[in-house]
N, C-alpha and C positions, 0 to 999 in steps of 0.2 A: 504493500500500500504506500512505501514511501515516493513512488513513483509518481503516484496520484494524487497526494497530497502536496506532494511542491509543485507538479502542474498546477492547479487548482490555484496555490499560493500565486505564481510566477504570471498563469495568466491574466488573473484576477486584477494583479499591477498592470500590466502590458495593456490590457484592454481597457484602464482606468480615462474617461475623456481625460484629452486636457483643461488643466486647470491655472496657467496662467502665471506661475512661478517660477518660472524657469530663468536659467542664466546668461541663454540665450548663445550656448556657444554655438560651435558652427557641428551641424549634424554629423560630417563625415569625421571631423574631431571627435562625436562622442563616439560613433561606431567604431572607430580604431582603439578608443581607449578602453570601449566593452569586448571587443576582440581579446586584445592583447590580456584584460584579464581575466576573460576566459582560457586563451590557452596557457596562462600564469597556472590557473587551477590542472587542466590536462597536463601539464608538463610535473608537475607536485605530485596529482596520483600517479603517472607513469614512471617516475624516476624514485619515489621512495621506495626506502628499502623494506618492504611488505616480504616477509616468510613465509604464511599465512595468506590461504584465499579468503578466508575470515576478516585478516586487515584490510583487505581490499573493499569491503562491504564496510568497516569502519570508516576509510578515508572518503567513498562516495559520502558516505551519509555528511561528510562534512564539507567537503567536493560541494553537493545539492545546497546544504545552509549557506557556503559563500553565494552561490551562485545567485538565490533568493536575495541577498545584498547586493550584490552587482544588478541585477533588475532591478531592482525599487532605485538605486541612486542614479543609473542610466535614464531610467524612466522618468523621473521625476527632479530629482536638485541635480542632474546634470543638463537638464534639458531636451531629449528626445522628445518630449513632446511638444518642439516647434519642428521637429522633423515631419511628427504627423500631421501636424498642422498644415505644413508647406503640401502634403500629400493629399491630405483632405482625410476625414473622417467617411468610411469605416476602412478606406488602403492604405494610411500613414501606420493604424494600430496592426491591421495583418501584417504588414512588412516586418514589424516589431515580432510577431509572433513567429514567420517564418526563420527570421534570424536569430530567436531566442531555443527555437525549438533543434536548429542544428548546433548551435554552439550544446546546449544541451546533450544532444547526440551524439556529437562527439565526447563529450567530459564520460559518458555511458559508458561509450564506443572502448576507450584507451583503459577502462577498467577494468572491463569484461577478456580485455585483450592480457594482461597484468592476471587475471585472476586464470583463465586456460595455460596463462603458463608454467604457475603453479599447481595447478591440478595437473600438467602435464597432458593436458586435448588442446585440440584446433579449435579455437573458436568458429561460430557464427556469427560473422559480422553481419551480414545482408539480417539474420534474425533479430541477433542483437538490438540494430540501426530500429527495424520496422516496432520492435518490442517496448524500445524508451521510446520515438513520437507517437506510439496506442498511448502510453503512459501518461504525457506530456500533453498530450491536445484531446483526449475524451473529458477533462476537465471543462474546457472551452464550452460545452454542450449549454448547461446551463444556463454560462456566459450570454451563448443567442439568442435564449428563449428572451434575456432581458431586453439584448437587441430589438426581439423582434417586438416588444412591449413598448420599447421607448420608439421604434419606427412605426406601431400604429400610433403611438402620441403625436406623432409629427405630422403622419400622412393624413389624422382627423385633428383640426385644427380645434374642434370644438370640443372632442376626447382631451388632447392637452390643456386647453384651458380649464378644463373643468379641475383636472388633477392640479392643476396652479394654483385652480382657486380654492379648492377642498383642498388640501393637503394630506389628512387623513386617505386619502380613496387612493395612495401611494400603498400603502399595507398592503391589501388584499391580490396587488399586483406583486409583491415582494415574496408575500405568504404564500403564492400560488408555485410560482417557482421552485420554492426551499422545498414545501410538500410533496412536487412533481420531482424534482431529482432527491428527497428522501425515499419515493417509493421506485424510482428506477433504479437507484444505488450497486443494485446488486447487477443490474445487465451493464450499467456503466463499468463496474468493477471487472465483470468478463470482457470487454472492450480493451481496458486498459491492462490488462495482468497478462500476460499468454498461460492457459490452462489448459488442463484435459479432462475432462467428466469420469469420476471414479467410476467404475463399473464393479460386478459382479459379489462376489460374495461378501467381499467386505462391507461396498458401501450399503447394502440391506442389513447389515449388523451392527455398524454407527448410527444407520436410518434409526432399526429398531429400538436402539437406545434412546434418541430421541422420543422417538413415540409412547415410550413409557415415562418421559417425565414430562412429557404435556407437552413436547415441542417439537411441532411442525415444518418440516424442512421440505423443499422444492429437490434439491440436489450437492452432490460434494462434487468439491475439482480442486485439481492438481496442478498447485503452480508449477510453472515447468521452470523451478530452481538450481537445481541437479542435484546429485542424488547424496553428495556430501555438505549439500546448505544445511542451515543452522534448523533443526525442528519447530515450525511456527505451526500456524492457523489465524483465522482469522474470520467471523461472521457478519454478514451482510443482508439486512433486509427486513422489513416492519411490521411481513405478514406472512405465515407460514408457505401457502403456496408461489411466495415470494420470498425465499428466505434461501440463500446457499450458505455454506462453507465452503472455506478456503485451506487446502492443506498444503504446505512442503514436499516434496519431494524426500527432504531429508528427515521428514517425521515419519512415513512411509516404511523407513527403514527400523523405525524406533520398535520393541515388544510391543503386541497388542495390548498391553496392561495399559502400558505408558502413553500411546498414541490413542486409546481411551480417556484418560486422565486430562489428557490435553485440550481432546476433542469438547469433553467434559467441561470443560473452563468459556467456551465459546457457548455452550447452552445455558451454563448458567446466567450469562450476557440478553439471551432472549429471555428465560423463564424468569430474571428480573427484571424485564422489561427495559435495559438500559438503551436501549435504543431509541425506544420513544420518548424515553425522559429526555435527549439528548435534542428531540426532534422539537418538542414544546419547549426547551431551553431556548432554541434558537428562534423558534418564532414569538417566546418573549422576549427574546432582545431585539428583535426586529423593531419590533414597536417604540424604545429606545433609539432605534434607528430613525424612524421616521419623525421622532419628538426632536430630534439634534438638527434632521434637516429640513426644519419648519422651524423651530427654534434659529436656526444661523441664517436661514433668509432674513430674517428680520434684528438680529443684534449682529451679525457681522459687520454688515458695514459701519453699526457702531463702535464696533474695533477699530477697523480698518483707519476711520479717522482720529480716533483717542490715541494711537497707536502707533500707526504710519504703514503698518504691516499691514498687505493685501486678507479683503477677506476671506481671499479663494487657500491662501496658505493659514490662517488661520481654521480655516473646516478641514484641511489637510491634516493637522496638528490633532483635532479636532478627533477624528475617523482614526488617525494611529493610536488614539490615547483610548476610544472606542475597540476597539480590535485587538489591542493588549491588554483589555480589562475583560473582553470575551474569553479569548484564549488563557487567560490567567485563570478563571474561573472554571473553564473547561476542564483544562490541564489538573486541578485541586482536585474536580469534583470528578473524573473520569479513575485518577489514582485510587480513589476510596472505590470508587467502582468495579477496577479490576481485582482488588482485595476482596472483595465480598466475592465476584466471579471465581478467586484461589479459594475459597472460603467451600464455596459450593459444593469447586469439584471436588477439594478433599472429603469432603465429605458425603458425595457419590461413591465414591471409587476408594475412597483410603488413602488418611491425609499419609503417610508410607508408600502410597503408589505415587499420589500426586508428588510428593516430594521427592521421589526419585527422579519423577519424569523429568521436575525444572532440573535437579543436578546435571541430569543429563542433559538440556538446552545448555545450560553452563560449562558443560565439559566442552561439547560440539563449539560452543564459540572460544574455547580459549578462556576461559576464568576473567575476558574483557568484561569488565565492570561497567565500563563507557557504553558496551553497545546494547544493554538495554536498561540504561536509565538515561530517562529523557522525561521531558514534559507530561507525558499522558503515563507511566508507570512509572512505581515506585523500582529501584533496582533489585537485579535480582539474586544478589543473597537474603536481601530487606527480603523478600516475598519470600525467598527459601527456611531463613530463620523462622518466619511468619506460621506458617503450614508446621513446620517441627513441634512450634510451642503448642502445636493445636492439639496434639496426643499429649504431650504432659500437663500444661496450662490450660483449666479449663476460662478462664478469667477472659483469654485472645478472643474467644469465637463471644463471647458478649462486650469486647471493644470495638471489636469488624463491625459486628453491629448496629452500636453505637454511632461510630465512625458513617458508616453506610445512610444510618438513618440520619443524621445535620448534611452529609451533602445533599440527599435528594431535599431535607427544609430550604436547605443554600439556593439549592438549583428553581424550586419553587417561589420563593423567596426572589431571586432577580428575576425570575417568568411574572411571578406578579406586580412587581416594579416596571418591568417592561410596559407590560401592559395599560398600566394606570398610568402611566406615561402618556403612552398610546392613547386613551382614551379622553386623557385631558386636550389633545390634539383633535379628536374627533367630537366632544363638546364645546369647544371655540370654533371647529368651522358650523358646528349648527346653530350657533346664535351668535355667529358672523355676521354683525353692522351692513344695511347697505352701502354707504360709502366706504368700508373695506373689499366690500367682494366688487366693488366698482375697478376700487383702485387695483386689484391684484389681477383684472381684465385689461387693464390699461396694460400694466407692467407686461402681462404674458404679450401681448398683441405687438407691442415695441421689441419686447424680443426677439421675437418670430420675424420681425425685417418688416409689419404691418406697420408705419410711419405715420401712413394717413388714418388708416382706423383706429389707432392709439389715440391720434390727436381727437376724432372724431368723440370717442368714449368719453374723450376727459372733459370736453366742454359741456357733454350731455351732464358727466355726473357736477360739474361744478357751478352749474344751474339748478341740481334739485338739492347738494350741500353746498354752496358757498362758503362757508364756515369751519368746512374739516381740514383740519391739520395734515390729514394723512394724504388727501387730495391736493393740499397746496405744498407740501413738500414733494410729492411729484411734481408738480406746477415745474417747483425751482431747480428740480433734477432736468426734466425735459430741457428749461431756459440755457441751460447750461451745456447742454448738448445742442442747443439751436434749432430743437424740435417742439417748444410750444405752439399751442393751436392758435392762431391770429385771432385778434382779439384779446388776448387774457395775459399780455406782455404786460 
């Protein structure tokens, strides 16, 4: 999945409109400097001294984090987005993607290359190549769908205005997307992963195990890892006959005990529903989302001028400090999550089995401590100790508990924060002033490139208010642009 998840991140930037901040260098200067440290990172994984095909899947994952930096500062405080600009939106942002997705391919490419020579095979490059952009660009998908949201906003002039002028009626275009690639997730994930569909005796006998603890599975597959990767899994999907796992190639190889135990750890993820918690997580914070940018229409440019600083970098600042309070809370709330899922299996299977199995993920990778502590799990001797106290201490399985039960209050807790956010947005536009949803028709209609209808709008409303504030500081916006309506100088 980490394939998936930095596309996602990388696109997410790359496809960001521009927003006005930029330093304005010269485009081919930034692309030479996003080159160059791109193949700064290919040449670091290709030339260290990796002993281990193991390290090789260390150095990517940190290969992928630079590279996540080098996009966002290409994109953004270095300027590329007067590149797009010069190219025109939506070919200035593809171009970005096409160049983002081979330098990507490459950084893949020179790994994959590094890692068959110490396994001692001939790689597949042409596989390889095709394997990271599935990886890299099925992220994009959702991306479109917004595409396609904000190109009916444009191409119904009276659909846009309205969302201009309701603000709230932003959500349910936002909501609709998150829900639609929450329930496709799992066909997105076969897209993106290269897999093989388990077949024959086994997968009817992991099936079966699911089906005696209440959880409904569509199908298993086989990431095509090879066959001395690190033993994973991984589950995907919100509804039983919508629901895969993902297995290793190199768990494959694990005892049936243990590649149960494992499997085991992924159902407890469905049978405590963490997926859905994760799904109304995000569509509480959306609501947060749509309160900040209904909120910074209206106080930004009161920054911008207290300040000096644009208020387009200001909402910049704004969305990073949004995004890292997402993923900050994720990251907490996902930990405790995977602990109750360790929590589960041992106690399906035998916290003795299960604690073998992680030993054994821990052997396979080299006793690297680094490569599975990260943001979403706690590391894994923390889990291995965890699971051992669970046969002696009976004390651990009522703090997992515990533990389990304040993140999903947390995770509820910012869902209903989001929301009532959300809602105080969507009770100020239903006892929205006419002279505000006057002026907020004025505003959309000037931005749109409508000069004459804007002007049109504003004289109508400043004949039935004369008197509003909000309409006459439009007035001295327009005057200043040498766009007021004749007459009202």
């Amino acid at each position: 999945m980490s394939h998936f998840f930095v596309g996602l991140v990388c696109v997410a930037v790359v496809f960001m409109p521009p927003i006005g901040y930029s330093l304005r260098l010269s485009g081919w200067l930034l692309f030479l400097l996003w080159a160059l440290m791109g193949v700064g990172v290919v040449l670091w994984v290709r030339f260290k001294s990796v002993k281990r095909s193991v390290g090789v899947g260390v150095l990517l994952r940190w290969a992928r984090r630079f590279f996540i930096l080098i996009t966002v500062v290409a994109v953004h405080f270095l300027g590329a987005d007067e590149v797009a600009k010069a190219l025109g939106f939506p070919l200035g942002q593809l171009l970005l993607v096409v160049f983002a997705t081979l330098l990507y391919c490459l950084i893949v490419l020179v790994g994959a290359r590094r890692e068959a020579a110490l396994l001692g095979r001939r790689p597949r490059m042409r596989r390889e190549f095709l394997a990271a952009a599935r990886g890299f660009l099925t992220p994009t998908l959702p991306l479109f769908c917004i595409w396609v949201l904000l190109a009916a906003l444009a191409a119904v002039p009276s659909l846009g205005e309205t969302v201009w002028t309701y603000r709230s009626l932003l959500y349910p275009g936002l909501a609709t997307v998150a829900v639609g690639f929450a329930i496709v997730m799992p066909y997105l994930a076969l897209l993106a992963i290269p897999s093989v569909r388990l077949r024959g005796e086994l997968e009817r006998h992991l099936i079966g195990i699911a089906n005696r603890v209440g959880v409904t599975l569509k199908a298993i597959y086989v990431m095509r890892t090879g066959a001395n990767s690190v033993p994973n899994a991984f589950i995907a999907g919100l509804f039983g006959r919508m629901r895969f796992v993902f297995v290793s190639e190199g768990l494959l190889r694990c005892p049936l005990d243990e590649l149960e135990a494992i499997f085991a750890h992924e159902l407890g993820h469905a049978r405590l529903h963490h997926p859905t918690l994760f799904l109304v997580y995000g569509l509480g914070f959306l609501g947060t989302v749509v309160w900040l940018v209904a909120g910074l229409r209206d106080i930004g440019p009161v920054f911008e001028k207290a300040t000096g600083v644009s208020a387009a970098l200001w909402g910049a600042v704004t969305a990073l400090g949004l995004v890292a309070a997402f993923l900050s809370g994720f990251g907490w709330i996902s930990r405790r999550f995977e602990q109750t899922a360790d929590a589960y299996a041992a106690s399906l299977v035998s916290p003795q089995t299960y604690d073998t199995s992680l030993m054994r993920i821990w052997l396979a990778a080299g006793g690297m401590r680094k490569l599975f502590s990260h943001w979403r799990h706690f590391p894994l001797p923390h889990r291995i100790e965890t699971v051992a106290s669970l046969k002696s201490n009976p004390q651990t399985f009522s703090r997992i508990v515990r533990a389990n039960t304040f993140a999903i209050l947390l995770l509820l807790g910012i869902t209903l924060l989001g929301l009532v956010l959300y809602f105080s947005v969507a009770i100020e536009d239903a006892r929205l002033p006419g002279w505000e949803d006057a002026a907020r028709r004025v505003e959309f209609a000037n931005l749109s490139g409508r000069e004459e209808e804007a002007k049109r709008r504003l004289l109508e409303a400043l004949r039935k208010w004369p008197d509003s504030p909000r309409l006459l500081r439009l007035l001295e916006q327009l005057e200043e642009r040498d766009d007021a309506p004749v007459g009202n100088r």
